[in-house]
C-alpha positions in Angstrom: 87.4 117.3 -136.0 84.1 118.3 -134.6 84.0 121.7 -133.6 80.9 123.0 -132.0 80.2 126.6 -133.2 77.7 128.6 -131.2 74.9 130.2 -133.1 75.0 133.7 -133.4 72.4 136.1 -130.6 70.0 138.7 -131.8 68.5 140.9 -129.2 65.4 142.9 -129.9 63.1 145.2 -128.1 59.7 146.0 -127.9 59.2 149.4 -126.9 55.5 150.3 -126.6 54.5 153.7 -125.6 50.6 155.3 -125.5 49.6 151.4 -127.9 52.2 152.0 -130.2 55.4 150.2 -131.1 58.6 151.2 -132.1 59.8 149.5 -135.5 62.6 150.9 -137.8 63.4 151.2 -141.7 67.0 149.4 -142.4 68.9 151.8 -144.2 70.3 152.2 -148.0 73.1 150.1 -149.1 72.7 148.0 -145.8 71.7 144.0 -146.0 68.2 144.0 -146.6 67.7 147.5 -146.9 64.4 149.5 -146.5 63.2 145.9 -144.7 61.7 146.7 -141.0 62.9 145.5 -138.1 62.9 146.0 -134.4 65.7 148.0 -132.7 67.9 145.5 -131.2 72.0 144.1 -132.3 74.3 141.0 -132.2 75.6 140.2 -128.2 79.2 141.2 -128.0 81.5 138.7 -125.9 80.9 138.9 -122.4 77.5 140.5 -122.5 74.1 139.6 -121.2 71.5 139.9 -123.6 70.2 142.8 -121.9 73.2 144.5 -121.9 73.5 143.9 -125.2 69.6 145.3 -125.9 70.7 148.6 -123.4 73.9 149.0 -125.5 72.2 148.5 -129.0 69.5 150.9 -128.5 71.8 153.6 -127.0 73.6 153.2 -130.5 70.9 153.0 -132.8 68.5 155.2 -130.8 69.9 157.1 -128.7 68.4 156.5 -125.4 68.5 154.6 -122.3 66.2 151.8 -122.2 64.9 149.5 -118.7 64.9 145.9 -120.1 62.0 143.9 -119.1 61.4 140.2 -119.6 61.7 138.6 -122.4 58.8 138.0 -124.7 60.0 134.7 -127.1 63.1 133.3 -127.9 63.3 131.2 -131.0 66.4 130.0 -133.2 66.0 131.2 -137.4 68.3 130.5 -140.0 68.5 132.7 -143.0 69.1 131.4 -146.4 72.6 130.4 -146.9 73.6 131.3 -143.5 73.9 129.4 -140.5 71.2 129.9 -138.3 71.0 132.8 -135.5 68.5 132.7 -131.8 66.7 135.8 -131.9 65.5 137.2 -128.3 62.6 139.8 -127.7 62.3 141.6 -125.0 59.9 144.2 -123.6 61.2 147.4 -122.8 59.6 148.7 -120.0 60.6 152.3 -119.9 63.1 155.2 -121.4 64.8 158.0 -121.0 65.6 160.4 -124.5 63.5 160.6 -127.5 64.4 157.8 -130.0 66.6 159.2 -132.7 67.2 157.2 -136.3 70.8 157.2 -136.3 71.2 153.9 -137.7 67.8 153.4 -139.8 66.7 154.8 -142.7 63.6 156.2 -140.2 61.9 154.9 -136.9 58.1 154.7 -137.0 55.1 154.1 -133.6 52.3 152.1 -135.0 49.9 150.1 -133.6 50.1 146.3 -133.1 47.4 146.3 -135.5 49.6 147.5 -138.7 52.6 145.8 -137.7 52.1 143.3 -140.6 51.5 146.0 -143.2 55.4 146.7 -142.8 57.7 144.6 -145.0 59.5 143.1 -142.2 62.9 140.8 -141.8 61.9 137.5 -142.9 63.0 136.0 -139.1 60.6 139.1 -137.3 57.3 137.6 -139.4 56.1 134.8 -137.2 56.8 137.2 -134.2 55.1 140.1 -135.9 51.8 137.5 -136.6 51.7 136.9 -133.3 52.4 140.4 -131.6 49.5 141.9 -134.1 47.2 139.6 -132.7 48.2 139.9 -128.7 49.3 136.1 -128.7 52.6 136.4 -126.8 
């Protein structure tokens, strides 16, 4: 039999505020821990992946965030995994101030020093090109 499995969605946002981006630290213990990432979660059945982005960073960072378009979409595949499409988006606005609950800690930077962060091997490409404003 053939079965057709569907890869696995990543949503992730880009919240920039005053020329700064949000990134955060994966936590202890967690699959590549201390790695950085941007906030953003797997789609749950049923949802968009905006929805999914609104949902995740309510959990992760407590606030409530106006998706905006999406920036790339690309498919990775991790090492002995099957492969996942990853989906930025711009977040265009929110409401709360961004709490860590699920990272080690959350950190603004500039677009500039994104690459000085040891980020998720699937993020790099993204984060070469966001450093340089080529997205």
């Amino acid at each position: 039999m053939n079965f057709s499995v569907s890869p696995l969605i990543v949503v992730a946002a880009v919240i920039e505020r005053d020329g700064l981006i949000l990134i955060g630290q994966r936590r202890r213990g967690t699959r590549h821990e201390f790695q950085w990432e941007f906030p953003g979660g797997k789609l749950e059945p049923g949802e968009t992946p905006a929805a999914a982005l609104r949902r995740e960073l309510a959990e992760e960072l407590a606030i409530a965030a106006e998706v905006g378009p999406e920036i790339k979409r690309y498919e990775f595949a991790y090492r002995g995994r099957s492969p996942i499409v990853l989906i930025f988006f711009r977040v265009t606005g929110f409401s709360g101030t961004p709490q860590p609950l699920s990272f080690e800690k959350i950190v603004w930077d500039s677009r500039g020093r994104l690459p000085d962060y040891d980020f998720l091997e699937g993020d790099l490409d993204f984060v070469q090109r966001l450093s340089r404003n080529d997205l």
